[in-house]
VEXLUMLUM-96605 format. One record per residue: residue in one letter; x, y negated, z of N, C-alpha, C in turn. Coordinates in pm, whole numbers, plus 50000, padded with zeros to 5 digits. Layout:
% VEXLUMLUM-96605
aXYZXYZXYZ ...
This chain:
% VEXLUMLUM-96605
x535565673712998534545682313055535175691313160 x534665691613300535415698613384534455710613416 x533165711613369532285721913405532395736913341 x531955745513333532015756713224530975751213165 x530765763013027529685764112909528925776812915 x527355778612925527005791912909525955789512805 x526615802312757526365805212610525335815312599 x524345817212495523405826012503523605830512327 x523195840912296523105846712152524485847312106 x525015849912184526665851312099527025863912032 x525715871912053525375885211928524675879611839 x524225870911793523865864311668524965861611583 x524505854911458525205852011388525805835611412 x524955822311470525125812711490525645812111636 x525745818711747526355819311859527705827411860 x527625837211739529095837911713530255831811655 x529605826811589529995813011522530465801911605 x529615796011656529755785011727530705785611863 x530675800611940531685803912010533165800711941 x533595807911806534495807811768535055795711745 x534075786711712534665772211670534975764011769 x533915765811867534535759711988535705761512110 x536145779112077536885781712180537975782012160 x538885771212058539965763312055540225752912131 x539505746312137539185735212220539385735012395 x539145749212434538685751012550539625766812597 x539485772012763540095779312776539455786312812 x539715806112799538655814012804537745815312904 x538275809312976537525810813136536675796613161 x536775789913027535075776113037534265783312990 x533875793012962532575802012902532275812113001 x530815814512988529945820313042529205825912982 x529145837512962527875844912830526745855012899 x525395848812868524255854612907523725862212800 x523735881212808523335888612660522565894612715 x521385899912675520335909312681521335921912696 x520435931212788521345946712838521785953012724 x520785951712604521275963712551522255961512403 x522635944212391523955939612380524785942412423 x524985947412530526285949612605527465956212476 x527485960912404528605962612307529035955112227 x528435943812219528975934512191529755923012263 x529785921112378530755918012514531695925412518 x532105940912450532765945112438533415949612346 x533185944312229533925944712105534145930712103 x533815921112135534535910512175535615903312258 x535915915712382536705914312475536205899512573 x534815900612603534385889012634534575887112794 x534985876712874534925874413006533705869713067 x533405869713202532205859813285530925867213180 x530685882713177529565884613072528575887913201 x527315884513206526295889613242525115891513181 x524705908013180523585911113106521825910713164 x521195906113081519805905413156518695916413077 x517745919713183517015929113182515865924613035 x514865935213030513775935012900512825921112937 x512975916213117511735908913155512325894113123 x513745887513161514325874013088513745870813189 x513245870913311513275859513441513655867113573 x514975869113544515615880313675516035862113750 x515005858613841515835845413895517225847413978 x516995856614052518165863914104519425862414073 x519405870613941520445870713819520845853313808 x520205844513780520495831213723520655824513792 x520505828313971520635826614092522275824614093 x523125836714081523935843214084524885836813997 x524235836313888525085830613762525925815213840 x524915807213857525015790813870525795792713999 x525705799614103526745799114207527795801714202 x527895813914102529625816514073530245805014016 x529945800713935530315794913822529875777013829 x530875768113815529965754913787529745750613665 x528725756213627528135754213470527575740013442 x528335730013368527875718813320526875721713190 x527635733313098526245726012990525975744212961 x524605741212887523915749512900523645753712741 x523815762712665523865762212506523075775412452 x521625767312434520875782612421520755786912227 x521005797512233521115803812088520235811212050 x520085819712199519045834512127517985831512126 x517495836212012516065840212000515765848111919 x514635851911875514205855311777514305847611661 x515225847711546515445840611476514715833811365 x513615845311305513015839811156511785844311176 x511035844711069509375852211058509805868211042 x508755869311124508935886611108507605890111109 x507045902511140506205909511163505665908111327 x506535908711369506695910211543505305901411579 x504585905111678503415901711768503805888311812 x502475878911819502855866411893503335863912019 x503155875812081503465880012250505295875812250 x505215885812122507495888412145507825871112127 x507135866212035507495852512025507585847312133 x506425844912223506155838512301507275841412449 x507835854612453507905857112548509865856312535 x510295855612467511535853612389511715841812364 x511275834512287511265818812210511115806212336 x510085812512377509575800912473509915805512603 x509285816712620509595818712843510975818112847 x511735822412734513185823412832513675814912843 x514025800912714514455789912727514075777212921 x512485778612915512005778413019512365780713159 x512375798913178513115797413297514825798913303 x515375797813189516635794313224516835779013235 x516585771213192516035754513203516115751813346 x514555755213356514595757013519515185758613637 x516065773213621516895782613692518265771613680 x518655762613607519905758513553519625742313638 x518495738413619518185721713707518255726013840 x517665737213948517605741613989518995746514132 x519555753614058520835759514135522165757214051 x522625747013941523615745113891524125730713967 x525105727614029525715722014104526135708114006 x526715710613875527675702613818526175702713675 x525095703013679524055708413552523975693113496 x524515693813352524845677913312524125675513150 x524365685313089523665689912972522895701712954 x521715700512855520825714312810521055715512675 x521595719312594521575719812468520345730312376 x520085727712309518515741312283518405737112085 x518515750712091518485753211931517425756111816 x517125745611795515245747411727515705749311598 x514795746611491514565747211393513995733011306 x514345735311181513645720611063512565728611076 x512395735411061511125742411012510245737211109 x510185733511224509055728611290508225716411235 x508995711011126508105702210997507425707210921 x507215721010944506845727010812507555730810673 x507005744510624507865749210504507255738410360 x506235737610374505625730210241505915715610256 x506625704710160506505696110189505695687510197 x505385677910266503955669810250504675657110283 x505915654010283506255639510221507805637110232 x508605634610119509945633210033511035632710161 x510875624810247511565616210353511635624110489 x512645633310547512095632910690513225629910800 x512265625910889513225621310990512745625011141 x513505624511215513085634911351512005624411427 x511505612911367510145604411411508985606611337 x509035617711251507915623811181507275638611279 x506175637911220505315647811325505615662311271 x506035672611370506055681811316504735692711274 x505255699811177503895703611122504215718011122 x504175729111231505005736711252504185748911190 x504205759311086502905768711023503465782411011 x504585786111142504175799411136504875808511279 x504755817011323505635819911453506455815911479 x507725817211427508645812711471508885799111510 x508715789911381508255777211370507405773311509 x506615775911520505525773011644506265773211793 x506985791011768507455792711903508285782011966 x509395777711819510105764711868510045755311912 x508525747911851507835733911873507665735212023 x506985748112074506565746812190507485748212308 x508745755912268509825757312374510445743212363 x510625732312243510655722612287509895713612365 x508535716512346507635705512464507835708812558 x508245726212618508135728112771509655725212773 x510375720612730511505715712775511665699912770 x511365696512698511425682412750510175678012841 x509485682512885508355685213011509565689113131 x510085698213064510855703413229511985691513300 x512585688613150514095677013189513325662613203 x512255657013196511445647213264511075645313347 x511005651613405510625649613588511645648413630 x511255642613737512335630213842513435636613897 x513755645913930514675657114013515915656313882 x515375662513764515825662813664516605657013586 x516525641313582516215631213488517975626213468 x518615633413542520355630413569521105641613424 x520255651713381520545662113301519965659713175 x520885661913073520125655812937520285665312848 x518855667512779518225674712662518285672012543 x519115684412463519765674512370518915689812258 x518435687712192517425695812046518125696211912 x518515705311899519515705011773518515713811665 x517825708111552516655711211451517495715411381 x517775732111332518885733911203518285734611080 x519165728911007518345734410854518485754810819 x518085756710712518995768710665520605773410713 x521205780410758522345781810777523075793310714 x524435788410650525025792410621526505792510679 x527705801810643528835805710729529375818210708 x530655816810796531515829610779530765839010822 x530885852610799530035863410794528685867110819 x528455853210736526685851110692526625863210558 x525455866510551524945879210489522925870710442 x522945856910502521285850910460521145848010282 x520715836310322520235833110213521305835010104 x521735823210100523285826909984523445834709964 x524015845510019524785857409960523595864809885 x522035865209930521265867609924520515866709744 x521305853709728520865844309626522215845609514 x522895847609563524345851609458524185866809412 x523835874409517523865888509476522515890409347 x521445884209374519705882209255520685874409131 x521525867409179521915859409051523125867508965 x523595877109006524625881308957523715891808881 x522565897608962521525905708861520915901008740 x520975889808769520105883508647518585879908662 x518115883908829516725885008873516165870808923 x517135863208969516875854609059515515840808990 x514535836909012513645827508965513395814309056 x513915807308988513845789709074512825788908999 x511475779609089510435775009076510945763709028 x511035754908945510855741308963512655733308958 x512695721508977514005718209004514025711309112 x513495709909204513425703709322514915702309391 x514985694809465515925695009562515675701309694 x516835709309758517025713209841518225712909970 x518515718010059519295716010157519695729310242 x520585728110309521305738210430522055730310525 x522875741810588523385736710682524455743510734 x525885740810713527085748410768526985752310936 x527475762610967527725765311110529085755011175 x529535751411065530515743711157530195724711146 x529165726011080528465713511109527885713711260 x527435725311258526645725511423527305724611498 x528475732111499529845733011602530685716811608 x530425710811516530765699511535530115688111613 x528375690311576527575683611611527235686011775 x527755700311799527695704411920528665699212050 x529975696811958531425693911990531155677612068 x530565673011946530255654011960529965654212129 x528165660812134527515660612240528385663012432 x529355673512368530255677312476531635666512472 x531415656412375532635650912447532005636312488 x531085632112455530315621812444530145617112599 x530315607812653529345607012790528245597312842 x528015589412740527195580612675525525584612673 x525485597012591524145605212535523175607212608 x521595603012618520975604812663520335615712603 x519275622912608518625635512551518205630812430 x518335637312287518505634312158517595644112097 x516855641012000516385653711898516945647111761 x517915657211742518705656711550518315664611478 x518335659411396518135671811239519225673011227 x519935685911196521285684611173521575697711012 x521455684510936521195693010805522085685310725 x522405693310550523495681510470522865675410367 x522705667810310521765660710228521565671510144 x520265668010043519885672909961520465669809835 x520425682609780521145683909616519965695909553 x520475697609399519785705909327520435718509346 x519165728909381520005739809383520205746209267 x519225741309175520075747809032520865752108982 x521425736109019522665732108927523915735209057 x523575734309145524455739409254524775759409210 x523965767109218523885779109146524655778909019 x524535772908929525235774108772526395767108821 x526675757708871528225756108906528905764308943 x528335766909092529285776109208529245792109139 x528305796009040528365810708981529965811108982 x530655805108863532035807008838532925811409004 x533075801309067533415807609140533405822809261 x531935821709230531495834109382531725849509287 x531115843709112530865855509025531925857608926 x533035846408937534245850708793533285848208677 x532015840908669531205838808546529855830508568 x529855819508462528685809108527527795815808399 x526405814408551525395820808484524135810508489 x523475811608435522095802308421521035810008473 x520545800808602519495808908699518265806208578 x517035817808588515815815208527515175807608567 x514455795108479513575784208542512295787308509 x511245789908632510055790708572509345779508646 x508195775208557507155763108611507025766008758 x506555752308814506645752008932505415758908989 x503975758308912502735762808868502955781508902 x503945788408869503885800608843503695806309039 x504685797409099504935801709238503395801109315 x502465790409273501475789909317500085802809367 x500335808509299499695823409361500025834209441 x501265827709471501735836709630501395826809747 x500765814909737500155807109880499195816109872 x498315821309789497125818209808496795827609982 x498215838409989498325844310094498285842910192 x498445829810236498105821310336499375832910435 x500835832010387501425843010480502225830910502 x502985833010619504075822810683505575825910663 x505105840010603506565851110571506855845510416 x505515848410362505995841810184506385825610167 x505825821510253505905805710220507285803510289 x507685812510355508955806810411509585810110305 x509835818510223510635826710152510475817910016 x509425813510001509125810509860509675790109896 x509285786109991510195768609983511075767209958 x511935778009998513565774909964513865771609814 x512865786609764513335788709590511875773109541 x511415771509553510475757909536510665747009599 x511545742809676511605730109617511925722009805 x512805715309849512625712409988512485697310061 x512535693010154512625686110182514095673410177 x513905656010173515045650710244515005646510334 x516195650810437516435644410579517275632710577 x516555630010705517645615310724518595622010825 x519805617310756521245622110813521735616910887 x521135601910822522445588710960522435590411066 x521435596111155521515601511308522725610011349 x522865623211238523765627111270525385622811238 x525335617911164526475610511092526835598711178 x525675591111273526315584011377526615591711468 x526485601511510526765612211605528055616311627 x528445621311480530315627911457530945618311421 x530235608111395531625592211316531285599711210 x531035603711075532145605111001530715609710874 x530775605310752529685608110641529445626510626 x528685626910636528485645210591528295645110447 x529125655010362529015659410210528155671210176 x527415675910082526135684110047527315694110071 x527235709010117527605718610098528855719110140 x529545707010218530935703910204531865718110262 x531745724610343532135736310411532255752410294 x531425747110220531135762810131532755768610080 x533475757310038534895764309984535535773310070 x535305772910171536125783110284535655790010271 x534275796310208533865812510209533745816610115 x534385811809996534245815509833534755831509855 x535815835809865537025848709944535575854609951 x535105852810096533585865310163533085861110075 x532225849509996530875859709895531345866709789 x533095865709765533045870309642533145888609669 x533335888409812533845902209841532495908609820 x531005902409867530165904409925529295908509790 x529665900009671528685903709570529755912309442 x530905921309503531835921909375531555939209397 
Protein backbone atom coordinates (compact mmCIF):
# COMPACT_ATOMS: atom_id res chain seq x y z
CA UNK A 1 0.00 0.00 0.00
CA UNK A 2 1.69 3.22 -1.01
CA UNK A 3 -1.27 5.61 -0.15
CA UNK A 4 -2.01 6.98 3.46
CA UNK A 5 -5.09 5.84 5.73
CA UNK A 6 -7.68 8.32 7.13
CA UNK A 7 -9.08 7.42 10.01
CA UNK A 8 -12.23 8.75 11.63
CA UNK A 9 -13.44 7.96 15.45
CA UNK A 10 -10.14 7.31 16.83
CA UNK A 11 -11.83 8.86 20.11
CA UNK A 12 -13.96 5.88 20.20
CA UNK A 13 -13.40 2.89 21.56
CA UNK A 14 -13.21 0.74 18.13
CA UNK A 15 -11.06 3.45 16.24
CA UNK A 16 -8.79 3.34 19.06
CA UNK A 17 -8.42 0.10 18.85
CA UNK A 18 -8.12 -0.52 15.45
CA UNK A 19 -5.52 2.39 15.14
CA UNK A 20 -3.44 0.55 17.63
CA UNK A 21 -3.52 -2.70 15.90
CA UNK A 22 -2.81 -1.48 12.80
CA UNK A 23 -0.04 0.98 13.41
CA UNK A 24 2.60 -1.74 13.60
CA UNK A 25 2.29 -2.54 10.37
CA UNK A 26 2.66 0.89 9.05
CA UNK A 27 4.61 4.19 9.68
CA UNK A 28 3.29 7.15 11.61
CA UNK A 29 3.06 9.33 8.85
CA UNK A 30 0.45 6.59 6.69
CA UNK A 31 -2.33 8.02 8.94
CA UNK A 32 -4.50 10.75 8.71
CA UNK A 33 -7.06 11.49 11.50
CA UNK A 34 -10.35 13.35 10.94
CA UNK A 35 -11.89 14.34 14.83
CA UNK A 36 -14.73 16.52 15.54
CA UNK A 37 -13.36 20.10 17.21
CA UNK A 38 -14.18 19.43 20.37
CA UNK A 39 -12.03 16.07 20.42
CA UNK A 40 -9.20 17.87 19.98
CA UNK A 41 -7.74 16.42 23.40
CA UNK A 42 -7.69 13.54 22.35
CA UNK A 43 -5.12 14.18 19.29
CA UNK A 44 -3.38 15.28 22.07
CA UNK A 45 -3.13 12.83 24.59
CA UNK A 46 -2.35 10.70 21.86
CA UNK A 47 0.53 12.59 20.44
CA UNK A 48 -1.29 12.22 17.14
CA UNK A 49 0.20 13.54 13.64
CA UNK A 50 -1.70 14.82 10.17
CA UNK A 51 -4.80 15.68 12.86
CA UNK A 52 -7.52 17.76 11.40
CA UNK A 53 -10.49 18.89 13.31
CA UNK A 54 -14.00 19.48 11.84
CA UNK A 55 -16.63 21.88 12.77
CA UNK A 56 -20.50 21.01 14.52
CA UNK A 57 -21.80 21.18 10.56
CA UNK A 58 -19.47 17.74 9.11
CA UNK A 59 -19.56 19.22 5.44
CA UNK A 60 -16.70 21.86 5.69
CA UNK A 61 -15.90 20.76 1.79
CA UNK A 62 -13.11 23.07 2.04
CA UNK A 63 -11.65 21.27 4.94
CA UNK A 64 -11.85 17.76 2.90
CA UNK A 65 -10.74 19.85 0.03
CA UNK A 66 -7.59 20.41 1.86
CA UNK A 67 -7.31 17.15 3.46
CA UNK A 68 -7.09 15.00 -0.05
CA UNK A 69 -4.54 17.53 -1.51
CA UNK A 70 -2.12 17.39 1.18
CA UNK A 71 -2.11 14.02 1.58
CA UNK A 72 -2.53 10.96 -1.00
CA UNK A 73 -5.12 9.12 0.82
CA UNK A 74 -5.76 5.60 -0.61
CA UNK A 75 -8.20 4.23 1.87
CA UNK A 76 -10.68 5.74 3.68
CA UNK A 77 -11.76 4.05 7.30
CA UNK A 78 -14.87 5.50 8.74
CA UNK A 79 -15.52 4.78 12.57
CA UNK A 80 -17.41 7.64 14.02
CA UNK A 81 -20.63 7.74 14.73
CA UNK A 82 -23.01 7.68 16.98
CA UNK A 83 -22.60 4.39 18.30
CA UNK A 84 -25.77 2.64 20.03
CA UNK A 85 -29.55 3.54 20.88
CA UNK A 86 -29.84 6.44 22.81
CA UNK A 87 -32.34 8.96 23.48
CA UNK A 88 -30.87 11.45 20.96
CA UNK A 89 -33.46 12.91 18.18
CA UNK A 90 -33.66 11.29 14.76
CA UNK A 91 -32.14 14.54 13.32
CA UNK A 92 -28.53 13.73 15.40
CA UNK A 93 -28.83 10.33 13.77
CA UNK A 94 -29.40 11.39 10.62
CA UNK A 95 -27.07 14.07 10.51
CA UNK A 96 -23.98 12.11 12.07
CA UNK A 97 -24.70 8.44 10.87
CA UNK A 98 -25.65 9.20 7.48
CA UNK A 99 -24.67 12.94 6.12
CA UNK A 100 -21.23 12.56 7.20
CA UNK A 101 -20.28 9.21 5.87
CA UNK A 102 -21.87 10.76 2.57
CA UNK A 103 -20.07 13.79 2.15
CA UNK A 104 -16.88 12.45 3.12
CA UNK A 105 -17.49 9.53 0.41
CA UNK A 106 -18.06 12.07 -1.91
CA UNK A 107 -15.39 14.67 -0.91
CA UNK A 108 -12.84 11.45 -1.03
CA UNK A 109 -14.10 10.12 -4.96
CA UNK A 110 -13.93 13.54 -5.69
CA UNK A 111 -10.43 15.24 -4.86
CA UNK A 112 -8.38 12.07 -3.60
CA UNK A 113 -5.80 11.44 -6.29
CA UNK A 114 -4.64 7.78 -5.25
CA UNK A 115 -8.83 7.08 -3.68
CA UNK A 116 -8.69 3.13 -3.95
CA UNK A 117 -10.72 1.95 -0.97
CA UNK A 118 -13.89 3.15 1.30
CA UNK A 119 -14.06 1.14 4.21
CA UNK A 120 -17.50 2.01 6.41
CA UNK A 121 -18.46 0.54 9.69
CA UNK A 122 -22.11 -0.66 10.09
CA UNK A 123 -23.64 -2.77 12.29
CA UNK A 124 -25.38 -6.74 12.59
CA UNK A 125 -27.95 -5.04 13.97
CA UNK A 126 -29.23 -3.82 10.68
CA UNK A 127 -30.90 -7.51 10.73
CA UNK A 128 -32.61 -6.72 13.49
CA UNK A 129 -32.43 -7.34 17.36
CA UNK A 130 -35.28 -10.07 17.48
CA UNK A 131 -34.56 -13.05 15.66
CA UNK A 132 -36.85 -14.09 12.93
CA UNK A 133 -34.71 -16.89 11.49
CA UNK A 134 -31.63 -19.26 13.07
CA UNK A 135 -29.23 -18.65 9.97
CA UNK A 136 -27.84 -15.30 8.87
CA UNK A 137 -25.97 -14.34 6.19
CA UNK A 138 -25.15 -10.93 4.57
CA UNK A 139 -27.84 -12.22 1.49
CA UNK A 140 -30.59 -11.94 4.01
CA UNK A 141 -32.73 -8.78 4.16
CA UNK A 142 -32.04 -6.51 6.70
CA UNK A 143 -34.64 -5.83 9.14
CA UNK A 144 -33.24 -2.76 10.74
CA UNK A 145 -35.87 -1.60 14.13
CA UNK A 146 -34.35 1.16 15.70
CA UNK A 147 -32.11 4.49 15.17
CA UNK A 148 -29.16 3.55 15.13
CA UNK A 149 -29.80 0.37 13.31
CA UNK A 150 -31.71 2.39 10.59
CA UNK A 151 -29.18 5.19 10.50
CA UNK A 152 -26.71 2.45 9.32
CA UNK A 153 -28.89 0.66 6.73
CA UNK A 154 -29.28 3.93 5.16
CA UNK A 155 -25.66 5.33 5.21
CA UNK A 156 -25.07 2.09 3.59
CA UNK A 157 -27.53 2.56 0.61
CA UNK A 158 -26.24 6.15 0.11
CA UNK A 159 -22.98 4.68 -0.14
CA UNK A 160 -23.12 2.12 -2.27
CA UNK A 161 -25.40 4.60 -4.48
CA UNK A 162 -22.42 6.92 -4.28
CA UNK A 163 -19.39 4.16 -5.20
CA UNK A 164 -21.75 2.98 -8.28
CA UNK A 165 -21.69 5.45 -10.54
CA UNK A 166 -19.37 5.43 -13.33
CA UNK A 167 -16.67 8.09 -12.23
CA UNK A 168 -16.48 5.98 -9.18
CA UNK A 169 -16.56 2.45 -10.04
CA UNK A 170 -12.35 2.19 -9.87
CA UNK A 171 -12.87 2.68 -5.78
CA UNK A 172 -14.22 -0.13 -3.75
CA UNK A 173 -16.78 -0.25 -0.89
CA UNK A 174 -16.06 -2.48 1.44
CA UNK A 175 -19.16 -2.67 4.73
CA UNK A 176 -17.86 -4.19 7.67
CA UNK A 177 -21.47 -5.38 9.80
CA UNK A 178 -19.97 -5.78 13.52
CA UNK A 179 -21.40 -7.96 15.90
CA UNK A 180 -21.27 -6.85 19.71
CA UNK A 181 -17.74 -5.75 20.46
CA UNK A 182 -15.57 -6.50 22.80
CA UNK A 183 -11.61 -5.49 23.69
CA UNK A 184 -8.89 -3.91 25.49
CA UNK A 185 -10.29 -1.09 27.43
CA UNK A 186 -13.79 -2.07 26.65
CA UNK A 187 -16.00 -1.07 29.68
CA UNK A 188 -19.61 -2.66 27.24
CA UNK A 189 -21.26 -5.41 27.54
CA UNK A 190 -18.91 -7.92 29.30
CA UNK A 191 -17.54 -6.13 31.85
CA UNK A 192 -21.03 -5.01 32.13
CA UNK A 193 -22.19 -8.61 32.54
CA UNK A 194 -19.27 -9.82 34.88
CA UNK A 195 -19.69 -6.94 37.20
CA UNK A 196 -24.29 -8.12 37.52
CA UNK A 197 -22.68 -11.53 37.81
CA UNK A 198 -20.32 -11.05 40.49
CA UNK A 199 -23.56 -9.37 42.24
CA UNK A 200 -25.49 -12.14 41.94
CA UNK A 201 -28.16 -9.92 39.82
CA UNK A 202 -27.53 -10.92 36.45
CA UNK A 203 -30.89 -12.94 34.63
CA UNK A 204 -30.40 -14.99 31.30
CA UNK A 205 -33.68 -15.43 29.63
CA UNK A 206 -33.56 -18.70 28.18
CA UNK A 207 -30.42 -20.66 26.89
CA UNK A 208 -30.14 -19.49 23.56
CA UNK A 209 -27.11 -18.98 21.77
CA UNK A 210 -25.32 -16.00 21.28
CA UNK A 211 -22.30 -14.10 19.69
CA UNK A 212 -19.64 -11.04 19.69
CA UNK A 213 -16.98 -9.83 18.22
CA UNK A 214 -13.18 -9.07 19.13
CA UNK A 215 -11.68 -5.70 18.02
CA UNK A 216 -8.86 -7.44 16.74
CA UNK A 217 -10.96 -9.59 14.61
CA UNK A 218 -11.90 -6.31 12.89
CA UNK A 219 -8.35 -5.15 12.76
CA UNK A 220 -7.62 -8.18 11.10
CA UNK A 221 -10.50 -8.26 8.86
CA UNK A 222 -9.59 -4.72 8.16
CA UNK A 223 -5.79 -5.68 7.65
CA UNK A 224 -7.00 -8.56 4.89
CA UNK A 225 -8.92 -5.73 2.87
CA UNK A 226 -5.66 -3.44 2.89
CA UNK A 227 -3.42 -5.98 1.72
CA UNK A 228 -5.67 -7.69 -0.70
CA UNK A 229 -5.70 -6.29 -4.32
CA UNK A 230 -8.08 -8.59 -5.75
CA UNK A 231 -11.39 -7.18 -3.66
CA UNK A 232 -14.11 -5.80 -5.18
CA UNK A 233 -16.68 -3.90 -2.73
CA UNK A 234 -17.82 -6.58 -0.09
CA UNK A 235 -20.55 -6.52 2.67
CA UNK A 236 -19.22 -9.03 5.75
CA UNK A 237 -20.59 -9.90 8.85
CA UNK A 238 -17.72 -9.98 10.79
CA UNK A 239 -18.77 -11.80 13.93
CA UNK A 240 -17.42 -15.27 15.92
CA UNK A 241 -19.72 -18.08 15.86
CA UNK A 242 -22.23 -18.64 18.21
CA UNK A 243 -21.92 -20.36 21.61
CA UNK A 244 -23.99 -20.45 24.90
CA UNK A 245 -23.64 -17.65 26.88
CA UNK A 246 -24.49 -19.41 29.90
CA UNK A 247 -22.26 -21.71 30.05
CA UNK A 248 -19.67 -19.33 28.60
CA UNK A 249 -20.52 -17.06 31.98
CA UNK A 250 -20.19 -20.16 34.52
CA UNK A 251 -16.95 -21.11 32.90
CA UNK A 252 -15.14 -17.84 32.37
CA UNK A 253 -16.63 -16.67 36.17
CA UNK A 254 -13.46 -18.55 37.61
CA UNK A 255 -11.34 -16.74 35.81
CA UNK A 256 -12.57 -12.87 35.57
CA UNK A 257 -14.11 -13.58 39.43
CA UNK A 258 -11.45 -16.08 41.36
CA UNK A 259 -15.03 -18.04 41.68
CA UNK A 260 -17.51 -19.86 39.29
CA UNK A 261 -20.80 -18.71 39.78
CA UNK A 262 -24.14 -19.88 38.31
CA UNK A 263 -25.93 -17.09 36.32
CA UNK A 264 -29.93 -17.12 37.26
CA UNK A 265 -32.05 -18.88 34.59
CA UNK A 266 -35.37 -17.57 34.16
CA UNK A 267 -38.07 -18.80 31.44
CA UNK A 268 -37.71 -17.38 28.34
CA UNK A 269 -41.66 -16.33 28.77
CA UNK A 270 -40.61 -13.95 31.77
CA UNK A 271 -38.57 -11.43 29.28
CA UNK A 272 -41.71 -11.14 27.26
CA UNK A 273 -43.31 -8.11 28.92
CA UNK A 274 -40.65 -5.72 28.34
CA UNK A 275 -41.51 -5.92 24.25
CA UNK A 276 -44.62 -5.05 24.94
CA UNK A 277 -42.73 -1.47 24.97
CA UNK A 278 -42.30 -1.49 21.65
CA UNK A 279 -38.72 0.45 22.77
CA UNK A 280 -35.64 -0.14 20.46
CA UNK A 281 -33.53 0.72 23.67
CA UNK A 282 -35.09 -2.42 25.64
CA UNK A 283 -35.07 -4.79 22.88
CA UNK A 284 -31.63 -3.98 22.19
CA UNK A 285 -30.69 -4.56 25.70
CA UNK A 286 -32.91 -7.41 26.34
CA UNK A 287 -31.55 -9.81 22.80
CA UNK A 288 -28.34 -10.09 24.01
CA UNK A 289 -29.54 -11.54 27.53
CA UNK A 290 -32.44 -13.62 25.24
CA UNK A 291 -31.13 -15.29 22.98
CA UNK A 292 -29.17 -14.30 19.36
CA UNK A 293 -28.66 -14.92 16.18
CA UNK A 294 -26.16 -17.50 13.78
CA UNK A 295 -23.95 -15.97 11.26
CA UNK A 296 -22.40 -17.34 8.48
CA UNK A 297 -18.68 -16.89 9.01
CA UNK A 298 -17.13 -18.55 5.91
CA UNK A 299 -17.13 -15.14 4.17
CA UNK A 300 -15.06 -13.94 6.64
CA UNK A 301 -12.90 -16.82 7.24
CA UNK A 302 -12.31 -16.81 3.40
CA UNK A 303 -11.28 -13.33 3.83
CA UNK A 304 -8.25 -13.81 6.63
CA UNK A 305 -7.35 -17.57 5.41
CA UNK A 306 -7.67 -18.83 8.60
CA UNK A 307 -10.99 -20.57 10.85
CA UNK A 308 -12.28 -17.99 13.53
CA UNK A 309 -12.77 -19.59 17.27
CA UNK A 310 -15.97 -18.37 19.56
CA UNK A 311 -14.43 -15.79 21.87
CA UNK A 312 -10.94 -16.75 20.74
CA UNK A 313 -9.24 -13.23 21.76
CA UNK A 314 -10.94 -13.00 25.35
CA UNK A 315 -7.70 -14.53 27.19
CA UNK A 316 -5.73 -11.39 26.63
CA UNK A 317 -8.12 -9.36 28.75
CA UNK A 318 -8.73 -11.71 31.65
CA UNK A 319 -5.76 -9.06 33.70
CA UNK A 320 -8.51 -5.79 32.65
CA UNK A 321 -11.83 -7.49 33.62
CA UNK A 322 -10.40 -8.79 36.53
CA UNK A 323 -9.11 -5.29 37.50
CA UNK A 324 -12.44 -3.92 36.36
CA UNK A 325 -14.80 -6.07 38.51
CA UNK A 326 -12.27 -6.61 41.73
Amino acid sequence: MKGKILLTGVNGFLGRNIYSLLRPAFNEDDFVFLLRSHRKDIAEEMKLKNVYLLSSSLDDMDLYKRIFKEHDVETVIHCAAIPKETRMKWQEYEHVNIKWPKVLADSFCRFSKKAKRFIFISSIGVYGTSPYKPYISEQDRPMPDGKYHLSKKLAEDALISIFSKENNEDINLFVLRLNTLYGKDDKGVLWKMFCLLKKRILPIWGELETSFCSVDLVAEAIFALLSSKNNRGVVLNVSEPSFNLIDFLERESQFILYQKIKPIKLPRWSARPLFLFNSAWISNKVALLSGDKSYDISKLESLINRKVKPMEMFPKYRQYYRGCVS
